[in-house]
C-alpha positions as CSV (number, residue, x, y, z in Angstrom):
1,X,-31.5,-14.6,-9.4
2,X,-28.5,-16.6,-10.6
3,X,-29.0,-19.3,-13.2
4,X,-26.7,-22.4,-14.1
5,X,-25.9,-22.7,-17.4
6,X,-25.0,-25.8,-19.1
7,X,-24.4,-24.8,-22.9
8,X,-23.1,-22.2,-24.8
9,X,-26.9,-22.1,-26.3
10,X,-28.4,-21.6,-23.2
11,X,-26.3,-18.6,-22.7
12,X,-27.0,-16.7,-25.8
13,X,-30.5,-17.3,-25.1
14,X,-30.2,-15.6,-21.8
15,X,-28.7,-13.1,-23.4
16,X,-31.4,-12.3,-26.0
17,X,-33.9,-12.2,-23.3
18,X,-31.3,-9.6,-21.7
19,X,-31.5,-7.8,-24.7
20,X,-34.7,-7.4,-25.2
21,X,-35.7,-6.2,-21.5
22,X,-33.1,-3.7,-22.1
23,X,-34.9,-2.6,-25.1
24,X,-37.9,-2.2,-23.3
25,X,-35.9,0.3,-20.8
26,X,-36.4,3.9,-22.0
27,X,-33.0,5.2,-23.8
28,X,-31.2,7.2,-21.3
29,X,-28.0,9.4,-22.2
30,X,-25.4,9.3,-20.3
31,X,-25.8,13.7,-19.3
32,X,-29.2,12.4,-18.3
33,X,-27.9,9.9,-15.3
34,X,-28.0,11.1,-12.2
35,X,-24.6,11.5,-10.7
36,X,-23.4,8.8,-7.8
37,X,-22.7,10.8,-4.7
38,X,-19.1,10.7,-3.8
39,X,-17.6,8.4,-0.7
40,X,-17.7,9.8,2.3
41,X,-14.0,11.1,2.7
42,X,-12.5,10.4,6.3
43,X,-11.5,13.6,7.9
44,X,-8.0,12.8,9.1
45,X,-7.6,14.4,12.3
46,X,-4.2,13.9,12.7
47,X,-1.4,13.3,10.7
48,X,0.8,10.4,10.6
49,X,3.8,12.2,12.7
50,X,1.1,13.4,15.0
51,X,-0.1,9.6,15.6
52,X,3.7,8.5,16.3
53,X,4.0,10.5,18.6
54,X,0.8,10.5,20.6
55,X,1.6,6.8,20.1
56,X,5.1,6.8,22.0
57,X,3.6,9.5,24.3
58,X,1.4,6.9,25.5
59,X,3.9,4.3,26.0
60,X,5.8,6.1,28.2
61,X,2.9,6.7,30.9
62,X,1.2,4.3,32.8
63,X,-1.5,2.5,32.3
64,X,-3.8,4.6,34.6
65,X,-2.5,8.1,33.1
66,X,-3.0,6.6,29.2
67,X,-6.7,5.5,30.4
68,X,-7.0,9.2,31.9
69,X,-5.4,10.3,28.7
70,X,-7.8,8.7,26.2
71,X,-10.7,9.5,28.3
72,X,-10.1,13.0,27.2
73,X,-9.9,12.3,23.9
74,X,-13.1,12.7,21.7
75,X,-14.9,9.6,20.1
76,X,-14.1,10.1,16.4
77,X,-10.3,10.7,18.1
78,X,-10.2,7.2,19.7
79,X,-11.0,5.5,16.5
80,X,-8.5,6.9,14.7
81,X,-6.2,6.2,17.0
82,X,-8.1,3.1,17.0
83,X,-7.5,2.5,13.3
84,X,-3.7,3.0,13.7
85,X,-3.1,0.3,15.9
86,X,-5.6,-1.8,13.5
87,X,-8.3,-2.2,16.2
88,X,-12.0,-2.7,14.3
89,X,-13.9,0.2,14.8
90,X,-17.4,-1.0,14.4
91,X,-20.9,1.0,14.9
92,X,-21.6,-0.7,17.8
93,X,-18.2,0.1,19.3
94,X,-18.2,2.7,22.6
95,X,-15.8,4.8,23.9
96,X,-14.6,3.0,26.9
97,X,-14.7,-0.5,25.0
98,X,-12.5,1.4,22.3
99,X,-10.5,2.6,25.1
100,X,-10.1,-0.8,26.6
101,X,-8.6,-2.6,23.4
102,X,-6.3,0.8,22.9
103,X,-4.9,0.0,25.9
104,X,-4.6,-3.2,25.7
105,X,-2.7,-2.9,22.5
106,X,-0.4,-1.0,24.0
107,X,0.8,-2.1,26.8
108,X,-0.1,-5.8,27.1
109,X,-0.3,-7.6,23.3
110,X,3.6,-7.3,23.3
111,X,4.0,-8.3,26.7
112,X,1.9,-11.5,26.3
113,X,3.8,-12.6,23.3
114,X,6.9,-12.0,25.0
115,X,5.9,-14.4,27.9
116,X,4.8,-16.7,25.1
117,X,8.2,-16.7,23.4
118,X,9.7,-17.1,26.7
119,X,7.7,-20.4,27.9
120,X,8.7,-21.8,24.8
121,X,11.8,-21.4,24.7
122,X,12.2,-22.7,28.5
123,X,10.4,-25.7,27.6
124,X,12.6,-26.2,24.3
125,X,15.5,-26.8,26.6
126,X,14.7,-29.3,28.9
């Protein structure tokens, strides 16, 4: 329920009218509030160093034995793995479609660029 305002009277009066449903509110101290329940903390289940190196530990397989690899990880695993290499992780994501982009960050984003950069600089040339 937004409202335009136009002049600097119209505002005050919006703000009386705030004013007085506010007064109408029963006075509440703050000890009385109920306390907001904290964010859900992320359990990191690895650390930085650990994720480096699974990271280049992956690189150095092939494809087949990093898909065999992450199959053996567990879900909440693959997303943070996921999360490192900046993949969304959304609710509707699964485990082999996680897998899937994993993989494909790995061993073919760079690769694809690198034929980009490659065609263009051929055809820059001629």
């Amino acid at each position: 329920m937004t409202q335009e305002f136009r002049t600097t009277h119209e505002i005050g009066d919006a703000l009386i009218q705030l004013g007085k449903a506010l007064k109408k509110m029963p006075n509440i101290s703050p000890d009385e509030t109920v306390p907001l329940k904290p964010k859900k903390q992320v359990k990191q289940l690895l650390t930085p160093e650990e994720l480096s190196n699974f990271s280049s530990e992956i690189r150095n397989l092939s494809r087949e034995e990093a898909e065999k690899k992450l199959l053996e990880l567990k879900f909440e695993e693959l997303k943070y793995i996921a999360k490192f290499y900046k993949i969304s992780v959304g609710k509707d994501k699964n485990k082999s479609e996680l897998i899937r982009k994993v993989l494909y960050n790995i061993f073919d984003y760079h690769a694809g660029h690198n034929l980009l950069r490659k065609f263009t600089s051929d055809t820059s040339e001629k």
